[in-house]
N, C-alpha and C positions, 0 to 999 in steps of 0.2 A: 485551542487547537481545532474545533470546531469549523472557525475559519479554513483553517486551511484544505480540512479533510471535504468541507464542500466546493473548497477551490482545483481539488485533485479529482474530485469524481466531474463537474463539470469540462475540466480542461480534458477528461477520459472519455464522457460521454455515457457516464454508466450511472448509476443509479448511488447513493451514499454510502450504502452497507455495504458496496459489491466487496474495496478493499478494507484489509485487518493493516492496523499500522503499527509499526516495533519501532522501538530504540532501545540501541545495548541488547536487543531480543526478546523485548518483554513489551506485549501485547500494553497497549495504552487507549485511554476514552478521551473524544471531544473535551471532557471537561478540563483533563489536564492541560498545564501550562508549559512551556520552555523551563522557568524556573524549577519546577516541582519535577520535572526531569532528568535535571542536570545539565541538561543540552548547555553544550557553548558554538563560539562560531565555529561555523565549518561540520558541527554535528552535521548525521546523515540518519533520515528516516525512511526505513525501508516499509513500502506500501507493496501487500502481497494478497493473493487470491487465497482465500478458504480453499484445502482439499476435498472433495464430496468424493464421496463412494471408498471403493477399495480396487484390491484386483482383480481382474474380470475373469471368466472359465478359462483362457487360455493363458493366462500366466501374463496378462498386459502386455502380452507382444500382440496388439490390434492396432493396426498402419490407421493414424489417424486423414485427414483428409485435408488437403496442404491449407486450405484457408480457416483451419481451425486451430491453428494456432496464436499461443496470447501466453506473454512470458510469466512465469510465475512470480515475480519478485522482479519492481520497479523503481530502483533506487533514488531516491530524491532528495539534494540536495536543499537543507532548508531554507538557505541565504536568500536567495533570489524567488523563492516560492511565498518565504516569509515576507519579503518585501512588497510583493506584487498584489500580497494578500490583505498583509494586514496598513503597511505603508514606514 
């Protein structure tokens, strides 16, 4: 999965570590495989940002600033990612 996880931070433009990636919900490393996942077709790997920090003095109602926004949880289909990736 290595592959892929550097084929998702380059197609993002972000650095390797930026996302954490789940299937079924359970945090997974480069080293695993489809097999040793379970994955079949059509599985779906969710690639999601690490939360930093907590809630701020005002109770996290602070109006962020419209270009700072970046979704938390980027759902990716593996079919077409795996293919593009690995062949």
């Amino acid at each position: 999965m290595g592959a892929l996880f550097a084929a998702h931070a380059h197609q993002k433009g972000v650095a390797l570590d930026t996302y954490r990636f789940l299937c079924d919900g359970q945090r997974f490393g480069p080293e695993m495989t489809p097999t040793s996942l379970g994955m079949e077709e059509g599985s779906v790997i969710d690639a999601v940002l690490p939360q930093e920090g907590g809630v701020t003095g005002s109770g996290g109602r602070v109006r962020m600033p419209h270009n700072n926004r970046v979704s938390s949880s980027a759902s990716m289909q593996t079919n077409s990612m795996w293919k593009n990736t690995i062949g």
